[in-house]
Structures are given as structure tokens and as C-alpha cells.
C-alpha positions in Angstrom: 117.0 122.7 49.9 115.2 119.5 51.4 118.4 118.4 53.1 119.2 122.5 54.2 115.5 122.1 56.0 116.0 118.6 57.4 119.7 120.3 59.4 117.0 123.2 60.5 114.4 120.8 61.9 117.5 118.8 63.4 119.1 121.9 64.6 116.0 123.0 66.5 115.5 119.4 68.2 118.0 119.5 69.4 118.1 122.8 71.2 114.6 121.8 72.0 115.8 118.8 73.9 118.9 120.9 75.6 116.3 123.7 76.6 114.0 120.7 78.2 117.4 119.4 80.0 117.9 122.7 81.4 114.2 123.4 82.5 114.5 120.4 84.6 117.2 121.8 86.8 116.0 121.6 90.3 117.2 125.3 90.4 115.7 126.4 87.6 113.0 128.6 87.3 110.5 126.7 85.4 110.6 123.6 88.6 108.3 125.0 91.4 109.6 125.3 94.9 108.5 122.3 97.0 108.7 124.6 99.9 106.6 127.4 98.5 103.8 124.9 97.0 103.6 123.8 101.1 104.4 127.7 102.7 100.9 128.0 104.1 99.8 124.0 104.6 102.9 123.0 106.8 105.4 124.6 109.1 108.2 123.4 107.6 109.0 120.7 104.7 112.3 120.2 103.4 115.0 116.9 102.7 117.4 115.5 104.6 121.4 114.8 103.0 124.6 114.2 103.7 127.4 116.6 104.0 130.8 115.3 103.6 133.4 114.4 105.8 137.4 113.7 105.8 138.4 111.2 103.4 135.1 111.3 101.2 134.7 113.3 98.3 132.9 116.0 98.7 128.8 115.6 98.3 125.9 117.1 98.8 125.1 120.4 101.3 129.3 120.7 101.6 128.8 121.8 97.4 127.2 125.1 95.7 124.7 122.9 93.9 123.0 121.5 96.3 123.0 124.8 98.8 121.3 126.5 96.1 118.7 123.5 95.7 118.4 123.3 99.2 117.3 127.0 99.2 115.2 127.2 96.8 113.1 123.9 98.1 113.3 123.3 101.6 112.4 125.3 104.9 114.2 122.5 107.5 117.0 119.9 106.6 117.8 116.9 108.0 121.6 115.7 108.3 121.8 112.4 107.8 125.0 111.1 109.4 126.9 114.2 111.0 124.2 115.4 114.0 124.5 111.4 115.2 126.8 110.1 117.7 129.0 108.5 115.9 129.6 111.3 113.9 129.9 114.1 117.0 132.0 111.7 118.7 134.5 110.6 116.1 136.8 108.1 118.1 136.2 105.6 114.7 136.0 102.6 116.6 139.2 103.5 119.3 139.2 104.3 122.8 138.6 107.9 123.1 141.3 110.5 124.6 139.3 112.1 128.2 139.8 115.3 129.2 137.6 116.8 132.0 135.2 115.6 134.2 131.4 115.9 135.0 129.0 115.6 138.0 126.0 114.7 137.1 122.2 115.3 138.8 122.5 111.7 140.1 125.7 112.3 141.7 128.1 110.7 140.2 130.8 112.6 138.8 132.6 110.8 135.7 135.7 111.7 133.6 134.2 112.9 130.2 136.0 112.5 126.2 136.7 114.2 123.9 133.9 114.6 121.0 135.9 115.4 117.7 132.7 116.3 115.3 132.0 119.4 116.2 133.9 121.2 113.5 131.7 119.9 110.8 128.4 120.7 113.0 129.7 124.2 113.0 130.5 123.9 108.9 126.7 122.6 108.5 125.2 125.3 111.3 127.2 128.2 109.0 125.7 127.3 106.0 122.2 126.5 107.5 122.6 130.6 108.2 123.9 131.4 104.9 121.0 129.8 102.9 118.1 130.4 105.5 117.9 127.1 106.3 116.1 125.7 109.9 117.6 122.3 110.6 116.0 119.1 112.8 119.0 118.1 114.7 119.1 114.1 114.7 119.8 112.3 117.1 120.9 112.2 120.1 120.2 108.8 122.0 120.2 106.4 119.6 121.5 102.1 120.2 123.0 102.4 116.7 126.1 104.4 115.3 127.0 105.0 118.6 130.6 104.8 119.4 131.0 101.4 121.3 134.0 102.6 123.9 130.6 105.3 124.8 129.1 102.1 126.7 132.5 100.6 128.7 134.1 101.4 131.4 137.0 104.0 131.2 135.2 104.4 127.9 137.5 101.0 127.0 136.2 98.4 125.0 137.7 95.8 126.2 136.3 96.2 129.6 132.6 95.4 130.8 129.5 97.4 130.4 129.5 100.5 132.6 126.4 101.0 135.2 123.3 102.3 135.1 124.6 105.4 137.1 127.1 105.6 135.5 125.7 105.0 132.4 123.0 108.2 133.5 125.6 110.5 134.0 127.4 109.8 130.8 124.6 110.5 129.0 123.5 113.6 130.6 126.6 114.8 129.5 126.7 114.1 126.2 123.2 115.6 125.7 124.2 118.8 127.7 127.3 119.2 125.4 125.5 118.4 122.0 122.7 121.0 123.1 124.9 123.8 124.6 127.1 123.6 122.1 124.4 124.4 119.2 122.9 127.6 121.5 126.6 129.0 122.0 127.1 128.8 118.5 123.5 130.4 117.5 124.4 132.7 120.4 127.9 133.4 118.8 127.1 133.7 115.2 123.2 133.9 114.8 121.9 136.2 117.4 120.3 133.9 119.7 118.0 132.8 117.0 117.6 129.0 116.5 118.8 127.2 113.6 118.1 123.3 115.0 114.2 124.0 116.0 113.6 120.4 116.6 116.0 117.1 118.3 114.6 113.3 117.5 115.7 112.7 121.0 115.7 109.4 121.4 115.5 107.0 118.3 114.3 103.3 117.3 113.9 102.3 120.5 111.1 99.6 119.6 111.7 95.5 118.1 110.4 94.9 115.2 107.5 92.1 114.5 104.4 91.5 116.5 106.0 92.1 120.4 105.6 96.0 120.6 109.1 95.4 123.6 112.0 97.6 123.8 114.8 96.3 120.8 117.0 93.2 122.3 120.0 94.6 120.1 120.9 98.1 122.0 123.6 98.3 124.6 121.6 100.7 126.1 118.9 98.1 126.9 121.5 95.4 127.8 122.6 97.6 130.6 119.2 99.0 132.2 117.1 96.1 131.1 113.9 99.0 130.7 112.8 102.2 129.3 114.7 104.1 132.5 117.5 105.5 130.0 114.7 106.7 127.5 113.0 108.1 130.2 115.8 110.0 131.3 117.1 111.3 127.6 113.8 113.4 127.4 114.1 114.6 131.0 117.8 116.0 130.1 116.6 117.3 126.9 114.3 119.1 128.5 116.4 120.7 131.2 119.4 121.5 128.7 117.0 122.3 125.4 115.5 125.6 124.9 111.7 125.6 125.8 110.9 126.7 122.1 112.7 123.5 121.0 110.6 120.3 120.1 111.8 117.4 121.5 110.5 114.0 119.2 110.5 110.2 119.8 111.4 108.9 116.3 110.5 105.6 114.8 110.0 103.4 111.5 106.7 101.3 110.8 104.4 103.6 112.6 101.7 102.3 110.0 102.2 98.7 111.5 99.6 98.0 114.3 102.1 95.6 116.9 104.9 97.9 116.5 103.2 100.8 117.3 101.6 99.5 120.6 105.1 99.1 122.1 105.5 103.0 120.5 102.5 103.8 122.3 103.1 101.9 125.5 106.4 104.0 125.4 105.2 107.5 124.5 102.6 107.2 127.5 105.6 106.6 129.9 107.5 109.3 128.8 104.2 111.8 128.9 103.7 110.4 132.3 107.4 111.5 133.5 106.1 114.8 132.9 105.0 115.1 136.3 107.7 114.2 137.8 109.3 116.9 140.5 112.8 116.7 139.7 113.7 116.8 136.2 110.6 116.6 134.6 110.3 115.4 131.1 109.3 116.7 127.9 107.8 115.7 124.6 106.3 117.6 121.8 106.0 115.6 118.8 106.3 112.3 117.2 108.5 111.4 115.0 107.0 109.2 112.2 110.1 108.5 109.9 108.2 107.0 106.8 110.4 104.3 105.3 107.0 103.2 103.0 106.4 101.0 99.8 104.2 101.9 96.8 101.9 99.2 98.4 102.0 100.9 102.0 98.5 102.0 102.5 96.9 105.8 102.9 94.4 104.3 105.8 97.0 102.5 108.0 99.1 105.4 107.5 96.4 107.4 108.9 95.6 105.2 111.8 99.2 105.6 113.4 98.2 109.3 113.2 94.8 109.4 114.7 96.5 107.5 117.8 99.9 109.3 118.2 97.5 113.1 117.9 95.4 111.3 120.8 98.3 111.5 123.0 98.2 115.3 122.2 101.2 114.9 120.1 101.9 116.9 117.1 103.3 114.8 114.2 107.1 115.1 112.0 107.1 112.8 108.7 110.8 112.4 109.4 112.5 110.1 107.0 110.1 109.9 104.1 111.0 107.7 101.0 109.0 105.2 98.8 110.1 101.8 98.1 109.4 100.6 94.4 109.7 97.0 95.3 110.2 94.4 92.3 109.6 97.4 89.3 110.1 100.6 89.1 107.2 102.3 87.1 107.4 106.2 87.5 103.7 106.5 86.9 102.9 104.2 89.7 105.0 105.7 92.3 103.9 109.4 91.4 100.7 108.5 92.4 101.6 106.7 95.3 103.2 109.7 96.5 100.3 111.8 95.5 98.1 109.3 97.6 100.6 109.8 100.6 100.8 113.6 100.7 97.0 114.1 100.3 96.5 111.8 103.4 99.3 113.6 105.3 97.5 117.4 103.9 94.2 116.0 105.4 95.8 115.4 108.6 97.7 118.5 109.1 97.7 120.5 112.2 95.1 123.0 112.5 94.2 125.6 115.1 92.0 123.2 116.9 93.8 119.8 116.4 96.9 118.3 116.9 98.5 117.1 113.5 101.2 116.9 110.7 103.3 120.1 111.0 106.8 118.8 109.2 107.6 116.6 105.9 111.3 115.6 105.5 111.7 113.4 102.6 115.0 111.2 103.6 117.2 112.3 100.5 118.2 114.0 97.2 118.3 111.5 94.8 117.7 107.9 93.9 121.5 107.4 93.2 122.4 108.0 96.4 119.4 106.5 98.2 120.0 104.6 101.3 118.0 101.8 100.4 120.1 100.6 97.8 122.9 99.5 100.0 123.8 95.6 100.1 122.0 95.8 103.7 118.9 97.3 102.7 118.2 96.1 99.6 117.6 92.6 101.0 114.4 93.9 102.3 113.0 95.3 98.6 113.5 91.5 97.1 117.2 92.4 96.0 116.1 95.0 93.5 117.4 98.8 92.8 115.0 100.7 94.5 114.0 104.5 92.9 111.7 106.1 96.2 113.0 109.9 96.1 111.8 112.9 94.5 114.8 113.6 92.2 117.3 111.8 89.8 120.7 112.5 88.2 120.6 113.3 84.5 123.6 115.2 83.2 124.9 116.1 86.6 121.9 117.6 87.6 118.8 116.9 90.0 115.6 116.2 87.6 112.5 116.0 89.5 110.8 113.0 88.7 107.0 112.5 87.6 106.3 111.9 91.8 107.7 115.7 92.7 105.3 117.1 90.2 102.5 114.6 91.8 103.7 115.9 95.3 103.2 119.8 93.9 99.8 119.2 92.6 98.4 117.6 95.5 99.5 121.3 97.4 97.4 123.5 94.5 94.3 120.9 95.0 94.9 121.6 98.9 94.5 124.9 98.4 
């Protein structure tokens, strides 16, 4: 009889633990929706991915799972590779094959290539509509992933840098393409109504450390030498973009006073071009991507707020993610996220102020984290790194002790 009880008690742990296992299924109905806890405190809050391309396996929004999480927890996504040039363009490092030409509002007409990526934008844009989804399209000026034959003559890499003119035509172009292409296909296949409501327009564009100048390391500065091709990205956003489209400037270390003078110095020069007769520009929002550590603090995060809303900017948390530096301690970086989200929820945009209207947090789970690439992890003093809101247990997306942090902080908002 005593060993007949001791299989019951067993028995019923362990369905206990498998009935746990299941509740914490991202897509189950016992985990709340992160977009529903934030429905009526921002516009729209959601996590960026990946897709999945030719010769990878196939991950993330391209599978069932991750549709149906998407769904059920985010209003806006983010792609994190396929909306950039690299990816639209597709030449993999060769020359690219040219097939028309283009005149450009300078003048100068130009022979134009072929961009190869458009069949996955289209994949992404179809199930964006299946799911309900509203995307941030990102990017289109940015000095990295870029496809290097983009800045050389004849488009050859072997030959020197292209001019300035031409240079300004080129990229007219391509940000006419990009952005007709994604209203002839909401057009086509989704009424007219937007899917991409936002474009990070132009992207990093400021050096790190104490100097606040344009970055030293982008073929677009080598060849203008100034902010004239950053001026000009938000002028042909503008004219090509529809008018109910934010444009952003998007940036990392907001929170870090030098850096965010030169983002300052910049934003004020592309505000000013708003004036401008022909081809004025436009900007809506700024993008502050939010590559943070537990130790990042609430205040400075809250002073590169106050002064981007003084430039009568609204504000996008782009690429959000937590660094746990040297130890990983789940406690600790729940609360660190809780301490983030209730300065962003204090700083949201109201009917009289200018402020937060967007939180993307920059992916799905800490396995697949971009900060614990060989590159990044450099930075984090060579440790694995756990900043996202999710892990992998099982095959499934388990929401860590920070998304039920992130959650409360929206009921104490309300």
C-alpha cells in the first residue's frame, strides 16, 4: 500500500511538472499577452526576429510557432536582417547585374541594379496580413550591411568611390524603389492599408566615445565628407513615403551624454531642412534602439528623452535588450526591466506631450540573442549574455521572471 501511494504521489508530480511546462508556452493561455497588458498605454509594442532566408534552416516568423506567438503578443515587428540593404539587394558581395536606368531630382540620370530581396519582403508583408501584424520597416540608409559594389562606380568594386551626385541619385533610387514597392504591394494585396507604419530612415550615423561627429567608418561619409547624404535620405523619404508614415533617425547609446550631442546636433539639421522649398524633409520620431545593461540607469535613460521630446519628437524604443554582464541572475534582471519599463510608462506620449509611443524588444529568445556572437560578446567581458524576454525549454518560448516583471509594471500603470 505505502509503495502503491508513493507511484500516486510520483505519478501526480510529475503531471504537475508537465502541466507547469505547458502553462509556460508563450501561446498558452495561462501567459498574458505583452501586447494586450500595453493596448491602452502605447501605440504599439511588439519584438523584432528574423525570418529565414535561402540556405538557412528555417527560424523564426518563416515557422507556425512563432506566427502564432507573434500574434498573440505583439502589435508591430521588427525584421532584423531582411528590410536592410544587404538583404533587399542580395548581390552577396558580387557586382550586381543592371537593368534600367533612373533620373534623378539632381539630374543625373544613372543605370540602376537589380535588387534580388524582394521575394522574401513580399513572404514577410503576406504573413504580417495574415496574423494582423503592423511592421517598422528597417532600414533604409544605413553605412553597414550595405552591399559594397552600392558605393563604386558601375556599381564595380574594384573601381573608385562614385560622386556625391552620383552618389544622390543612387540613393534616391533605391529609397523610391524600397518605398513604392511596399505601397504596390499593400495596394495589391491589402487594400491600400499600411502594413510598414514606420522606416528608421537613416541609421547609426554618429561615432562612438566623447566626439558627438559623424562615424569615420561609413563609405557614405568617406564620399560626402558631411551630413548632406543624411539630409537628403529624409528629404526622399519624405517625397516617396506616404504622409501617414513615420520617418525615424535610429541610434544606440542615447542614454550616453557625448553621443547624444552629435545625435542632437544632427536631428536639428535635419528639422531645419524642413523648410527647405524643394524637397523638403521630414522627421517624426526618434529612434532610441536600447542596447542597455542591468547597470544602465532609469535617470540617464530619461534624460536622452526629455531632450529628443524637446525637439518635438515623438520617441520609438527600437532595439530593446538587457545585457547581464559578468552573471546572469534572473531576479536581478527582472527588476531591471521592471525599472526600465516604468521609466519608459512615465514618459509615454500623452495628449499634450510628445513621448514614448512604441517598445520593440530586439528578439525572441536568449538563444538566439545577438549579443552572444564572438563580435559582441567582447563588449559584455566575454560572458553568455541572457537580456530577452523569453528562453528555450523543451522547444518552446518560456517567459522568463523579466516578462512577468515587464506585465506587472502595465497593471500598476493602470
Amino acid at each position: 500500500m505505502k509503495k502503491l501511494f508513493t507511484k500516486i504521489i510520483l505519478s501526480l508530480a510529475v503531471f504537475a511538472m508537465c502541466a507547469g511546462a505547458f502553462a509556460q508556452d508563450w501561446i498558452s493561455n495561462e501567459v498574458p499577452s505583452f501586447k494586450d497588458s500595453y493596448k491602452d498605454i502605447f501605440e504599439y509594442v511588439g519584438f523584432a526576429c528574423e525570418y529565414g532566408i535561402k540556405g538557412w534552416s528555417e527560424k523564426e516568423l518563416a515557422t507556425a510557432t512563432v506566427q502564432q506567438g507573434m500574434k498573440k503578443h505583439s502589435s508591430t515587428i521588427t525584421m532584423g536582417n531582411e528590410f536592410k540593404p544587404q538583404f533587399l539587394m542580395a548581390w552577396w558581395g558580387q557586382n550586381p547585374k543592371l537593368e534600367g536606368s533612373f533620373t534623378a531630382t539632381n539630374g543625373v540620370t544613372i543605370k540602376t541594379p537589380v535588387l534580388n530581396g524582394f521575394g522574401t519582403m513580399d513572404a514577410i508583408l503576406e504573413v504580417c496580413k495574415k496574423n494582423g501584424l503592423m511592421l517598422r520597416g528597417h532600414v533604409l540608409v544605413w553605412h553597414s550591411q550595405t552591399e559594397e559594389a552600392f558605393f563604386h562606380e558601375d556599381y564595380d568594386q574594384t573601381k573608385p568611390f562614385a560622386s556625391k551626385e552620383e552618389m544622390t541619385a543612387r540613393q534616391e533610387w533605391y529609397i523610391k524603389t524600397v518605398l513604392e514597392h511596399v505601397a504596390n504591394w499593400e495596394k495589391s494585396n491589402n487594400g491600400g492599408k499600411h502594413i510598414v507604419w514606420a522606416w528608421d530612415v537613416v541609421n547609426e550615423a554618429i561615432e562612438d566615445g566623447t566626439s558627438g561627429s559623424l562615424r569615420k567608418d561609413s563609405n557614405w561619409i568617406k564620399i560626402y565628407g558631411n551630413s548632406e547624404f543624411i539630409i537628403n535620405a529624409f528629404r526622399f523619404a519624405n517625397k516617396y513615403a506616404p504622409k501617414d508614415v513615420l520617418l525615424a533617425y535610429n541610434d544606440y547609446n542615447c542614454h550616453e551624454e557625448p553621443k547624444r550631442k552629435g545625435m542632437l546636433k544632427l536631428l536639428d539639421e535635419i528639422i531645419e531642412a524642413r523648410n527647405l522649398k524643394i524637397l523638403p524633409a521630414r522627421i517624426d520620431v526618434m529612434g532610441m534602439q536600447s542596447h542597455i545593461s542591468k547597470d544602465t540607469k532609469p535617470k540617464d535613460i530619461e534624460a536622452a528623452i526629455s531632450d529628443f521630446v524637446k525637439k518635438g519628437l515623438d520617441i520609438h524604443i527600437t532595439e530593446l535588450d538587457v545585457a547581464t554582464e559578468a552573471k546572469y541572475d534572473a531576479d536581478e534582471l527582472a527588476n531591471a526591466y521592471a525599472s526600465f519599463f516604468k521609466t519608459y510608462i512615465a514618459n509615454r506620449k500623452t495628449k499634450n506631450k510628445n513621448g514614448i509611443t512604441s517598445i520593440t524588444i530586439w528578439g525572441l529568445n536568449d538563444e538566439a540573442t545577438w549579443l552572444n556572437a564572438p563580435y559582441m560578446l567582447k563588449w559584455h567581458q566575454n560572458t553568455t549574455q541572457f537580456p530577452l524576454l523569453f528562453e528555450m525549454k523543451g522547444g518552446k518560448y518560456t517567459p522568463k521572471k523579466a516578462f512577468y516583471s515587464v506585465i506587472e509594471a502595465a497593471k500598476k500603470a493602470k
